[in-house]
N, CA, C and O of each residue as an XYZ file, in Angstrom:
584
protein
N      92.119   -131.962     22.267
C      92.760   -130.943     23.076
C      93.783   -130.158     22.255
O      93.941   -128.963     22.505
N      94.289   -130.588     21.563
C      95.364   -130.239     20.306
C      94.530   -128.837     20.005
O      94.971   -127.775     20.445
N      93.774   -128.866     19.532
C      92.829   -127.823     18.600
C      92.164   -126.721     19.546
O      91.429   -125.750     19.366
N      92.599   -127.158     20.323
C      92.105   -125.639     21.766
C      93.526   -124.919     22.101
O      93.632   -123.774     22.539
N      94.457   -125.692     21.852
C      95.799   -125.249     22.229
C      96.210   -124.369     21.465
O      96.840   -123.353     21.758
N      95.673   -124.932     19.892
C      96.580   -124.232     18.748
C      95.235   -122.745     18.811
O      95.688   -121.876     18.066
N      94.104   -122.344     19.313
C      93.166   -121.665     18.956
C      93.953   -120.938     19.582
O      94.409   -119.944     19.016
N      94.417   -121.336     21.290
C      94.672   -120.620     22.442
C      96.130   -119.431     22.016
O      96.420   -118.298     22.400
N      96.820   -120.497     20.961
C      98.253   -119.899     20.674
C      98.038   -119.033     19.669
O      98.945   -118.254     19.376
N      96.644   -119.002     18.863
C      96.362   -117.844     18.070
C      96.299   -116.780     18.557
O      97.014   -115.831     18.237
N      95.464   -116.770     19.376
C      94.472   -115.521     20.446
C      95.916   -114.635     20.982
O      96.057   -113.431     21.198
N      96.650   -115.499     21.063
C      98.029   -115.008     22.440
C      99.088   -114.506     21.240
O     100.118   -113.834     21.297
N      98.558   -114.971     20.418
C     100.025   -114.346     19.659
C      99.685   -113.408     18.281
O     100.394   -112.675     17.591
N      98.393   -113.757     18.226
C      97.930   -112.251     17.517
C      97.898   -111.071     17.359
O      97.660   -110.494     16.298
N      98.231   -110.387     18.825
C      98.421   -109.565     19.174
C      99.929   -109.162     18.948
O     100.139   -107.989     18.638
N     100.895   -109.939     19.062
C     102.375   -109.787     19.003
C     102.599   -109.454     17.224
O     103.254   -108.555     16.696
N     101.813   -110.509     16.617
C     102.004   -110.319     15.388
C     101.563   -108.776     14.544
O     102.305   -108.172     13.769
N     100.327   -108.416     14.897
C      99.755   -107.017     14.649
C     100.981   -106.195     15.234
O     101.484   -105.417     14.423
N     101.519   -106.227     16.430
C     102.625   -105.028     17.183
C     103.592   -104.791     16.025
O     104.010   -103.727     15.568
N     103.928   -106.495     15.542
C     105.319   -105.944     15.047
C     105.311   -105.687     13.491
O     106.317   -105.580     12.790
N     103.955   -105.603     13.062
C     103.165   -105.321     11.914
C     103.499   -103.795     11.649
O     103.887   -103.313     10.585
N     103.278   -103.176     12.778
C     103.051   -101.666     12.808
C     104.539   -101.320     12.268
O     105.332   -102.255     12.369
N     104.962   -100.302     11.796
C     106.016    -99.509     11.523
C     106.056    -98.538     12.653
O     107.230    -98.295     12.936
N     105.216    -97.899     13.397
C     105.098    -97.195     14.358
C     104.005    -97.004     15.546
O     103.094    -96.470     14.912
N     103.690    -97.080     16.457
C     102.489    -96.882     17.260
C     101.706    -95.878     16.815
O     102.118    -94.779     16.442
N     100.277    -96.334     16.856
C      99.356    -95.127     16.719
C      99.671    -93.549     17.388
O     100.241    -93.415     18.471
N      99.249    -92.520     16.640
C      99.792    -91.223     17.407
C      98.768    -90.209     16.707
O      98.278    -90.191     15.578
N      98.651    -89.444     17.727
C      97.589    -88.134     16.665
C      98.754    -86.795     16.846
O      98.335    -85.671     17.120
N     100.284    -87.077     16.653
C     101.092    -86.455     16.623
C     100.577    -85.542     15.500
O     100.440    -84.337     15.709
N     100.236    -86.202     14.090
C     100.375    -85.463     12.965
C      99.147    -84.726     13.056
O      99.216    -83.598     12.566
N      98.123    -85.031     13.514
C      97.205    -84.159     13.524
C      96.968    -83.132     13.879
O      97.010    -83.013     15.104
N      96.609    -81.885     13.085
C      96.124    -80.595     13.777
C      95.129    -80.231     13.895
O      94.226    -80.172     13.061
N      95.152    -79.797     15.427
C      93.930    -79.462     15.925
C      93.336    -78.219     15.323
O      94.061    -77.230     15.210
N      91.919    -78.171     14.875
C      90.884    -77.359     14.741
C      91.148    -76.049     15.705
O      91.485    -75.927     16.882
N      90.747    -74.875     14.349
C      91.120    -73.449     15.351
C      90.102    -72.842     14.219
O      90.125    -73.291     13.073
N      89.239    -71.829     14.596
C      88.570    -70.658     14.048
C      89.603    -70.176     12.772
O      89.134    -70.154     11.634
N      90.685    -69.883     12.952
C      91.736    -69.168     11.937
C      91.898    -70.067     10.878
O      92.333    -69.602      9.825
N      91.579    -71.519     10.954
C      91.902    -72.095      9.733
C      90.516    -71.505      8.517
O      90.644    -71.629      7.299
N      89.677    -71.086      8.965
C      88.291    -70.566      7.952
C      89.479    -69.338      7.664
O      88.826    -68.321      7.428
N      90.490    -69.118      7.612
C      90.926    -67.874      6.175
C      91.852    -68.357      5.227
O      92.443    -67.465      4.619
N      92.139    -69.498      4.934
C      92.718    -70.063      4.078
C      92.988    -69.138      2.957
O      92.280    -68.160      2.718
N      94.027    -69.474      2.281
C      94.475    -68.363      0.812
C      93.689    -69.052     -0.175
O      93.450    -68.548     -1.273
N      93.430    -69.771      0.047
C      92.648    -70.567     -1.473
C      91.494    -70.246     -1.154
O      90.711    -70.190     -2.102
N      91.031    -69.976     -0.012
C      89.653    -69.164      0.021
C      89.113    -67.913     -0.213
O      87.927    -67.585     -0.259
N      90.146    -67.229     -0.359
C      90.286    -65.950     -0.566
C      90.694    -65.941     -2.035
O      90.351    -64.906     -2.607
N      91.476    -67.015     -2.954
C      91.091    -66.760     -4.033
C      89.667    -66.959     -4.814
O      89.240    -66.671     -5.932
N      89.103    -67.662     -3.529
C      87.637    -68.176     -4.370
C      86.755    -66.762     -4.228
O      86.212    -66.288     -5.227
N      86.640    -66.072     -2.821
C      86.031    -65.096     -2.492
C      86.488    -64.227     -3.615
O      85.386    -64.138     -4.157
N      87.237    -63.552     -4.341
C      87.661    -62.698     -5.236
C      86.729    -63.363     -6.656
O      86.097    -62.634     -7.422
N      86.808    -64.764     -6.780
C      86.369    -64.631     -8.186
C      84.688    -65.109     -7.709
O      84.331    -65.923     -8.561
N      83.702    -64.928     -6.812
C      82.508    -65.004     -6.461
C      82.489    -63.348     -6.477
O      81.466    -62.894     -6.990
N      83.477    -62.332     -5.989
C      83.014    -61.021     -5.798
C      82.573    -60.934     -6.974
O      81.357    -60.963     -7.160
N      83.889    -60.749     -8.526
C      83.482    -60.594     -9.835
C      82.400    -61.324    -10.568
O      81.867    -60.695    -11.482
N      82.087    -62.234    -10.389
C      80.736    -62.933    -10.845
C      79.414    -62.064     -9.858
O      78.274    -62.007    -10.320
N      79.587    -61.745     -9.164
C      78.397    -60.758     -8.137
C      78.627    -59.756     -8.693
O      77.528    -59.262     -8.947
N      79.668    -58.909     -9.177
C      79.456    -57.556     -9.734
C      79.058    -57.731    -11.497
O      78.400    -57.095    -12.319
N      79.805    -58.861    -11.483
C      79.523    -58.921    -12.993
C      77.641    -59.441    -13.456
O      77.269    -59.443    -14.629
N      76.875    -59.759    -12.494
C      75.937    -59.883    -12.554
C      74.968    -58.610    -12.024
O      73.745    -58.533    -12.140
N      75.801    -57.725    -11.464
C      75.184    -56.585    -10.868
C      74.373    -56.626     -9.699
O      73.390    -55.896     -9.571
N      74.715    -57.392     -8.900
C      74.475    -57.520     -7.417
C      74.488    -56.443     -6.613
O      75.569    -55.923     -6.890
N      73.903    -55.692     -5.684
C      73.927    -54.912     -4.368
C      75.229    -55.609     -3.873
O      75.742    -56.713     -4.060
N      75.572    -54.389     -3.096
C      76.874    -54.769     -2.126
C      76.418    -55.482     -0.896
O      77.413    -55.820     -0.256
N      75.485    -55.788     -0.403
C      74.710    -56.762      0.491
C      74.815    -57.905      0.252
O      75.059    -58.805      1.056
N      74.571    -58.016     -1.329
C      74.116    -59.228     -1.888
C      75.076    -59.855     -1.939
O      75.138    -61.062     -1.708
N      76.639    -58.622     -2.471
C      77.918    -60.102     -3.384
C      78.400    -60.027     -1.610
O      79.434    -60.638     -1.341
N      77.731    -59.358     -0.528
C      78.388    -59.642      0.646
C      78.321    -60.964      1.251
O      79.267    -61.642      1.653
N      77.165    -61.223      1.261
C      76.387    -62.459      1.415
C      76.632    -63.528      0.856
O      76.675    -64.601      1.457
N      76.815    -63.395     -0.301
C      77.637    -64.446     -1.387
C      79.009    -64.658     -0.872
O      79.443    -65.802     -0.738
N      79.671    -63.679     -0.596
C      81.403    -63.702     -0.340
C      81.624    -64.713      1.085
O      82.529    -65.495      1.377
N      80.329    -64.299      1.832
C      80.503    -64.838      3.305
C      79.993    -65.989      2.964
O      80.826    -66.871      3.172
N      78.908    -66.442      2.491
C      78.851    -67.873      2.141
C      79.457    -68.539      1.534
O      79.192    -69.741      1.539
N      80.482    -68.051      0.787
C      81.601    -69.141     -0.019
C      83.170    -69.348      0.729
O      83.952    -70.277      0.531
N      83.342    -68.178      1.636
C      84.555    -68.310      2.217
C      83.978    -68.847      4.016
O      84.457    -69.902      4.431
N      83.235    -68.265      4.709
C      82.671    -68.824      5.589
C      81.956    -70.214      6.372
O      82.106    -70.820      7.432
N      80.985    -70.316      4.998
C      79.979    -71.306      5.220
C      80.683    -72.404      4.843
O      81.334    -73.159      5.565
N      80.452    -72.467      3.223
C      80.752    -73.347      2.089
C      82.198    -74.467      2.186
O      82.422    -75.445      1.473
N      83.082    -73.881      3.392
C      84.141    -74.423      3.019
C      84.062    -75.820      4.065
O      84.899    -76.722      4.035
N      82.752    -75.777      5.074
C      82.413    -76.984      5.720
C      81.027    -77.457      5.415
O      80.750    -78.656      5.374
N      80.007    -76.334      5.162
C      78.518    -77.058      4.889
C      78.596    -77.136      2.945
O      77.537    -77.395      2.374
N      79.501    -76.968      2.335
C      79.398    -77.397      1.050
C      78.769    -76.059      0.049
O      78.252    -75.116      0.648
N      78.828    -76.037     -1.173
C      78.251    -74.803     -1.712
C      76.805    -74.980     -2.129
O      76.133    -74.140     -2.727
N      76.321    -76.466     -1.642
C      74.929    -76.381     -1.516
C      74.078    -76.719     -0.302
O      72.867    -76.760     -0.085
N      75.474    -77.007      0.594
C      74.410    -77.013      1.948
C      74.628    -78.606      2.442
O      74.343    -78.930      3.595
N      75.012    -79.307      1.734
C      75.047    -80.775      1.848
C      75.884    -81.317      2.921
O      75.799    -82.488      3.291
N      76.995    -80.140      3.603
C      77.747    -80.104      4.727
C      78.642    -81.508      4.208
O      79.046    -82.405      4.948
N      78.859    -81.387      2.373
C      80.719    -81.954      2.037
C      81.182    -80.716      1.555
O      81.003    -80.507      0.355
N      81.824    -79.720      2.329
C      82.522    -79.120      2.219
C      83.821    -79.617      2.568
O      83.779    -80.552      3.368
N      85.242    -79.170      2.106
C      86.708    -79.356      1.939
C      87.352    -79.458      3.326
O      88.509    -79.837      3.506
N      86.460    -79.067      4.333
C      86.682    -78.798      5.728
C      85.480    -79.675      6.692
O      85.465    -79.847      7.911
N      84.673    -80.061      5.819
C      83.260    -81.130      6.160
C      84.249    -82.391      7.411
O      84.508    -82.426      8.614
N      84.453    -83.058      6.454
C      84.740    -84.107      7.612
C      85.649    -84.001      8.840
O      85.688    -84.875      9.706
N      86.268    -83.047      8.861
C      86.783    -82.292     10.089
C      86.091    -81.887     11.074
O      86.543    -82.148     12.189
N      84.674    -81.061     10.976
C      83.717    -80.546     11.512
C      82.221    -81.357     11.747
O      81.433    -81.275     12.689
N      82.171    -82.056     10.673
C      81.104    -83.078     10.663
C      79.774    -81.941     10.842
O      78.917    -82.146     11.701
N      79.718    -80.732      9.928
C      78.272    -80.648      9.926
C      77.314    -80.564      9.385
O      77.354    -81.139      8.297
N      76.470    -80.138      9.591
C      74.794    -80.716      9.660
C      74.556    -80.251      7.835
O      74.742    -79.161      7.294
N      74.205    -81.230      7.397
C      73.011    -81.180      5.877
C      72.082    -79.983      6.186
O      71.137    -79.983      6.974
N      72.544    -78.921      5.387
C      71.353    -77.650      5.734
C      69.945    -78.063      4.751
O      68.920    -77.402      4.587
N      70.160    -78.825      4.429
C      69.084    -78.527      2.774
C      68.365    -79.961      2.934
O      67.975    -80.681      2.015
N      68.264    -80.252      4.599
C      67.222    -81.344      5.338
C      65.974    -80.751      5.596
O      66.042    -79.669      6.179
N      64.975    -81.123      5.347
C      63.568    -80.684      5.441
C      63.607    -80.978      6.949
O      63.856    -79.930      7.546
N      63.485    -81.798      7.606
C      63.464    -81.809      9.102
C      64.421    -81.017     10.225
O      64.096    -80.504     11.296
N      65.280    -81.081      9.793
C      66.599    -79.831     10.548
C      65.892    -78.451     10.231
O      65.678    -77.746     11.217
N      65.437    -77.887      8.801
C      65.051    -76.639      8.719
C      63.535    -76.539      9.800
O      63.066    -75.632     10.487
N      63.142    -77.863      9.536
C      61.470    -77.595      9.973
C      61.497    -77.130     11.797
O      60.603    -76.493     12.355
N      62.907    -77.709     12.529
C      63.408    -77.894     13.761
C      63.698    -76.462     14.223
O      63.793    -76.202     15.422
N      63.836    -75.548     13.283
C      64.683    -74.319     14.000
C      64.214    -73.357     13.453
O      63.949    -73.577     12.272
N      63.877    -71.866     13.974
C      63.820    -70.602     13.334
C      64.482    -69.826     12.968
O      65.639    -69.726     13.375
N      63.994    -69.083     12.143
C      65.076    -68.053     11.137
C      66.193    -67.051     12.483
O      67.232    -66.391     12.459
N      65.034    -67.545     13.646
C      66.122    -66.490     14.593
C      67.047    -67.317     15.134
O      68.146    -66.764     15.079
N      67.109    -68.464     15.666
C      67.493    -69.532     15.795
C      68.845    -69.835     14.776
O      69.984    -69.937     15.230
N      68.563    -69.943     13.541
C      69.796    -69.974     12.923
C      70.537    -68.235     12.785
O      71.759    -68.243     12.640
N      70.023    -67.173     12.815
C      70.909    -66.281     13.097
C      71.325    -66.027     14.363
O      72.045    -65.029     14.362
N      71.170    -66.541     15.545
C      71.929    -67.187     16.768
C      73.300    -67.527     16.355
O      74.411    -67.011     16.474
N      72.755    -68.694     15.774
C      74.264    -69.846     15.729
C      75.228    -69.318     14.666
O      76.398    -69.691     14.760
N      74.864    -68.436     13.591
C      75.788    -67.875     13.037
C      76.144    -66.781     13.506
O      77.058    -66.219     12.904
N      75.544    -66.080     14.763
C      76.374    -64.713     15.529
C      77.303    -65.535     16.905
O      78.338    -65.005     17.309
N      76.880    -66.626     17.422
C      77.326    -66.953     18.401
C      78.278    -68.573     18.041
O      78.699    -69.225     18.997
N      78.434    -68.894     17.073
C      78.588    -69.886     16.676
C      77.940    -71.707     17.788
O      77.364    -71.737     18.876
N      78.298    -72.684     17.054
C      78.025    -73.804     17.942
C      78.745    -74.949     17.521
O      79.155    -75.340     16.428
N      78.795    -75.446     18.855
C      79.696    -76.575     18.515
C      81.409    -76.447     17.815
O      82.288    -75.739     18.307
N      81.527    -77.089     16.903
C      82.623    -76.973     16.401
C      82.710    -75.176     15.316
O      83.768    -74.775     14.833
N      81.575    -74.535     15.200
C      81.326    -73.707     14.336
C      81.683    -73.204     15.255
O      81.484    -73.517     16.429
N      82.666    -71.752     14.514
C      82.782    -70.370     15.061
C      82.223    -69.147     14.890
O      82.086    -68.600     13.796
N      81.860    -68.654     16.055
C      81.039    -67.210     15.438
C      81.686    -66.457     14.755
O      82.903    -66.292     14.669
N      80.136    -65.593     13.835
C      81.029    -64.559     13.197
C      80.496    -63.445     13.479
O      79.339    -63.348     13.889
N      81.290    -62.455     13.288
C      80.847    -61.197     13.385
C      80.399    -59.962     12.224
O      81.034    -59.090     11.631
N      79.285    -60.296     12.244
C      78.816    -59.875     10.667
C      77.551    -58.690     10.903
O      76.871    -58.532     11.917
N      77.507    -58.089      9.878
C      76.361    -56.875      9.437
C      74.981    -57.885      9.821
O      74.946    -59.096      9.606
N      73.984    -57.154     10.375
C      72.740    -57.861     10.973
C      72.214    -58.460      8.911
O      71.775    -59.493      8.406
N      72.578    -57.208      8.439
C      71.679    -57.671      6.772
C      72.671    -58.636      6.390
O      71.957    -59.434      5.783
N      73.805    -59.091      6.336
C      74.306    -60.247      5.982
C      73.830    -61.272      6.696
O      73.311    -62.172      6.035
N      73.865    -61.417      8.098
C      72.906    -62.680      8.884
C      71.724    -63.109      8.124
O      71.535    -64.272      7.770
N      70.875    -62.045      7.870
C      69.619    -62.297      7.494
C      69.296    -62.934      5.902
O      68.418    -63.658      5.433
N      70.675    -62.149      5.290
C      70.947    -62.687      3.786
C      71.526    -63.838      3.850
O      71.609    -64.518      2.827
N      72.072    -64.314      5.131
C      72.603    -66.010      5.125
C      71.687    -66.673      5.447
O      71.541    -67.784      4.939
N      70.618    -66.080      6.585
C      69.213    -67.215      7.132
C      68.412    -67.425      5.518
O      68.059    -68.572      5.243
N      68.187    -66.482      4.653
C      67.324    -66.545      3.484
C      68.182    -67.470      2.928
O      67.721    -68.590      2.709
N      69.649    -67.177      2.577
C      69.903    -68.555      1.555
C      70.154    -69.987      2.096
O      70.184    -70.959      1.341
N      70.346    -70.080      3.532
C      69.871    -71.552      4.143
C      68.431    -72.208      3.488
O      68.250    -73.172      2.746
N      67.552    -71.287      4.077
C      66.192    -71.484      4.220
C      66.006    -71.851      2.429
O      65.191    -72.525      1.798
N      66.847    -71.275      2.159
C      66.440    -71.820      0.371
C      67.471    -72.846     -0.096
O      67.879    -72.942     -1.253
N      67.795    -73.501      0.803
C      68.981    -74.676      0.131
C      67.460    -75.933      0.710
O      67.775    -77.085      0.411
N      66.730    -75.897      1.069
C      65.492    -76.771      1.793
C      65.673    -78.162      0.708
O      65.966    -77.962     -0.471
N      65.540    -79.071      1.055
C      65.236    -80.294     -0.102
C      63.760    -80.433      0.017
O      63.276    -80.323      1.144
N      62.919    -80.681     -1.083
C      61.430    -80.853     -0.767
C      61.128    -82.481     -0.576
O      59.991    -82.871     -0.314
């Protein structure tokens, strides 16, 4: 009976011991909540500046380094700069691996220019040139893993 007592005085006082363990009670005080406005970050905008000059410096259409600019300050900063969705803002948002053969095989090119005019889920819409949509559905559709 000894050895049920002392189990019993574990169970009961385990809990006291963890309390006074803590330095403070759990709190999601420090946490900030998710807002559309955090996608303009200044460090994103220094990245967008040196993707413009690598697009002009390669001689890109203004479509093209558009498309590029919106995928590195837009996309990239939660689905990753290859799609792998570890972007710097990824585990905040938790989304989707673009460059999944089964997710791409799941949805159409109109389908994903939906969700980037109307956004989903934790994604926010954007409001973009129809030829940038279409220049973002093409470079999804080409992040594909075979």
């Amino acid at each position: 009976m000894k050895r049920g007592r002392g189990v019993t005085a574990l169970l009961l006082g385990l809990p006291i011991l963890l309390a006074c363990g803590c330095e403070r009670p759990p709190s999601a005080d420090h946490l900030q909540e998710w807002t559309p406005a955090d996608h303009d970050r200044v460090e994103d905008q220094a990245n967008v500046a040196k993707g413009q000059q690598a697009a002009q410096a390669k001689g890109g259409s203004g479509t093209e380094n558009l498309i590029e600019i919106t995928w590195q300050q837009g996309c990239a900063t939660c689905h990753g700069r290859t799609g792998h969705g570890d972007g710097p803002s990824g585990p905040m948002v938790n989304p989707p691996d673009l460059t999944r053969a089964d997710l791409q095989a799941s949805v159409s090119d109109e389908d994903i220019a939906t969700i980037i005019r109307n956004g989903k889920n934790r994604m926010p819409k954007f409001d973009l040139p129809a030829s940038v949509v279409t220049g973002l559905v093409a470079k999804i559709r080409s992040l594909r893993s075979r």
